[in-house]
SEKE-277694 format. One record per residue (C-alpha): residue in three letters; x, y, z. Coordinates in steps of 0.001 Angstrom, whole numbers, padded with zeros to 6 digits, always signed. Last residue first. Example, Ala and Ser with C-alpha at 12.3 -4.5 7.8 and 13.67 -1.06 7.14 Angstrom:
SER+013670-001060+007140ALA+012300-004500+007800
END
This chain:
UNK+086333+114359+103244UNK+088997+112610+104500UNK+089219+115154+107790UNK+090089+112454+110431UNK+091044+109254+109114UNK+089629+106344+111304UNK+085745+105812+110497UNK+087155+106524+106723UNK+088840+102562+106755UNK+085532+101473+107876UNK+083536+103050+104906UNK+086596+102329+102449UNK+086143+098627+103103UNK+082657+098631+102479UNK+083100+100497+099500UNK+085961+098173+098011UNK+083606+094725+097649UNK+082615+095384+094944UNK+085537+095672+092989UNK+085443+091667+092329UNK+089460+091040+090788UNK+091138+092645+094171UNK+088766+090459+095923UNK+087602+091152+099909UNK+085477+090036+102343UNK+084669+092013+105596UNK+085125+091268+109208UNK+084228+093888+111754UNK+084799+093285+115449UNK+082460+092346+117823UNK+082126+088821+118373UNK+085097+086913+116728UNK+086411+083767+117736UNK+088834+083318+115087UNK+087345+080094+114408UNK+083671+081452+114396UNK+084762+084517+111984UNK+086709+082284+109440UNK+083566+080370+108975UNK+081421+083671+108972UNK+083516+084970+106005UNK+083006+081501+104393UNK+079417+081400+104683UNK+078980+085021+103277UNK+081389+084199+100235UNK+079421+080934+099572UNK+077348+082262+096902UNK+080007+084435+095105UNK+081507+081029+094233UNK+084860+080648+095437UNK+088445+082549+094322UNK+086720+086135+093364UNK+086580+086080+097470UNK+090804+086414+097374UNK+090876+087908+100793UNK+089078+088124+104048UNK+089520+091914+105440UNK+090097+091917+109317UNK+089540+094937+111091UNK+091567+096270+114004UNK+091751+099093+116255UNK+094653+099285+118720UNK+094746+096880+122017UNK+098286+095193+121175UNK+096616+092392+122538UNK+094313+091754+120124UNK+096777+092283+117193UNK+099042+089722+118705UNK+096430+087425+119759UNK+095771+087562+115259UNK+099460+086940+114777UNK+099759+083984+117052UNK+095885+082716+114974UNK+097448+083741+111567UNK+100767+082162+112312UNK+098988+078696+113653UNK+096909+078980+109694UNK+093672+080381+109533UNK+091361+077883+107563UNK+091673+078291+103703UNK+089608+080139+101399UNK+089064+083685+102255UNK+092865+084014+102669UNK+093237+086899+105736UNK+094328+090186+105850UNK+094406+091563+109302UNK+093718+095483+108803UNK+095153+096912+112050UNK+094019+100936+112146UNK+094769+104149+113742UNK+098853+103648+113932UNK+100513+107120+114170UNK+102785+106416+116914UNK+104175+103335+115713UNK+106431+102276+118699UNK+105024+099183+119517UNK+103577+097935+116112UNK+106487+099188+114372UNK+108920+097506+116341UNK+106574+093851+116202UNK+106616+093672+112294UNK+110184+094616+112264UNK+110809+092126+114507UNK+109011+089430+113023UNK+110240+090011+109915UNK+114118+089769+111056UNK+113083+086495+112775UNK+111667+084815+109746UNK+114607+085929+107786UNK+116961+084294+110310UNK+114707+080893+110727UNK+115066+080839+106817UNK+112220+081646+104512UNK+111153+079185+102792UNK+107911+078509+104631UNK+106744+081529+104368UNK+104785+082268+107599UNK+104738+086156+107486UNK+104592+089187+105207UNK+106154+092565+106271UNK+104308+095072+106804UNK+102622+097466+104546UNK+101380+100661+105781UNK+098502+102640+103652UNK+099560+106519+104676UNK+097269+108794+105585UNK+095655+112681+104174UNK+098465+113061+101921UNK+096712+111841+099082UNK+097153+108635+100045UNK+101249+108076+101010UNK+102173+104293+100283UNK+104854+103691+103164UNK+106447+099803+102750UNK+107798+098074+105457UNK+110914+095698+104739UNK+111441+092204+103799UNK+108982+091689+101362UNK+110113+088308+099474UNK+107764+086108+101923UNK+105522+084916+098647UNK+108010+085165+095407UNK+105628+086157+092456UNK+105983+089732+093757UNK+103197+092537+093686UNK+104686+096329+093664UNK+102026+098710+095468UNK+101636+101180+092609UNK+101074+098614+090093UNK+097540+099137+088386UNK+096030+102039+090239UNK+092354+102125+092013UNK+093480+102956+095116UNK+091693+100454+097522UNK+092268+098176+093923UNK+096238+098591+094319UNK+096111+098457+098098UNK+094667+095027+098156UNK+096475+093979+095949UNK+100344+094737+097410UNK+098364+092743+101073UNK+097578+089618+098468UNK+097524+086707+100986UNK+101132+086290+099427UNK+103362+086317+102660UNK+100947+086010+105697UNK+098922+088981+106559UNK+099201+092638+108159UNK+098132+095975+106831UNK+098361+099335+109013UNK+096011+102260+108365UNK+098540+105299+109483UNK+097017+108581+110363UNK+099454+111171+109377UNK+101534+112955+112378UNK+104877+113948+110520UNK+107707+112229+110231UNK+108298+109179+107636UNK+109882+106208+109129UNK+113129+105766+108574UNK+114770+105999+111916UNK+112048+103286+112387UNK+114301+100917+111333UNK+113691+098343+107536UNK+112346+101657+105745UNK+110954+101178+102149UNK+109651+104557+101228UNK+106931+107000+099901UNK+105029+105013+097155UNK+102164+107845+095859UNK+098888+108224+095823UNK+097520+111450+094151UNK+093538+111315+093520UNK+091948+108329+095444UNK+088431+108922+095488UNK+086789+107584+098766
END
């Protein structure tokens, strides 16, 4: 897909806020600093449109990034930092949870996951979440410029036999490899009517 006119719509932190209308929503969720800000920077080819922060779990609210006006890239608050206090873990989980109930526009769950490390307990609760919720899902295995191109198929499969995955599509990922953003694009497309 070529990516002509993003553009960051809002910060909302109550659904009151979220933007009306009846675009497809393609809905990212990950731990604090798995790289969820990348990943929609390289999707969209742009430098800093999706702010990055040095401070994993600083992303308190969820972020809108309008795509050409054809869906919006949703990105939810980060999870399982350990410094953030029991308060600010709670507040995140909440929001997280709201939008997934009551998002009516929700086509597609990307789980973003750190290529290199086992899922963490958060990752796995978060993951039955997702499963549960019964809405489309993919998960997208992260930061594959981190290991040797060689064992990016043998650590995608890794993650895949722990999570216990059978059907669903899991795809690795690098915000610094780019070629990995067309197979990512081809699911993403399976759920926005009319991207042509």
């Amino acid at each position: 897909m070529i990516v002509k006119n993003p553009k960051f719509e809002i910060s909302a932190v109550s659904k009151k806020q979220y933007p009306k209308g009846d675009l497809p929503e393609i809905v990212l969720v990950g731990k604090s600093n798995v790289g969820k800000s990348s990943f929609v920077n390289t999707m969209i080819n742009r430098k800093s449109l999706a702010r990055t922060s040095n401070v994993p779990g600083k992303t308190r609210q969820i972020n809108f990034y309008n795509i050409d006006e054809k869906f919006y890239f949703v990105d939810l608050p980060g999870y399982g930092f350990s410094k953030m206090s029991k308060k600010e873990k709670i507040i995140s989980g909440k929001y997280i949870e709201e939008y997934l109930e009551e998002g009516k526009n929700v086509s597609l769950i990307i789980f973003l996951l750190d290529i290199r490390h086992k899922p963490t307990e958060d990752d796995m609760l978060m993951y039955d979440y997702i499963l549960r919720s019964n809405l489309p899902f993919i998960v997208v295995t992260n930061k594959a410029d981190k290991i040797a191109i060689t064992k990016v198929s043998g650590e995608v499969e890794r993650i895949k036999e722990i999570l216990g995955i059978s059907y669903s599509t899991i795809l690795p990922f690098s915000a610094e490899r780019k070629i990995y953003t067309e197979d990512v694009w081809k699911e993403i497309e399976k759920f926005i009517p009319n991207n042509e």
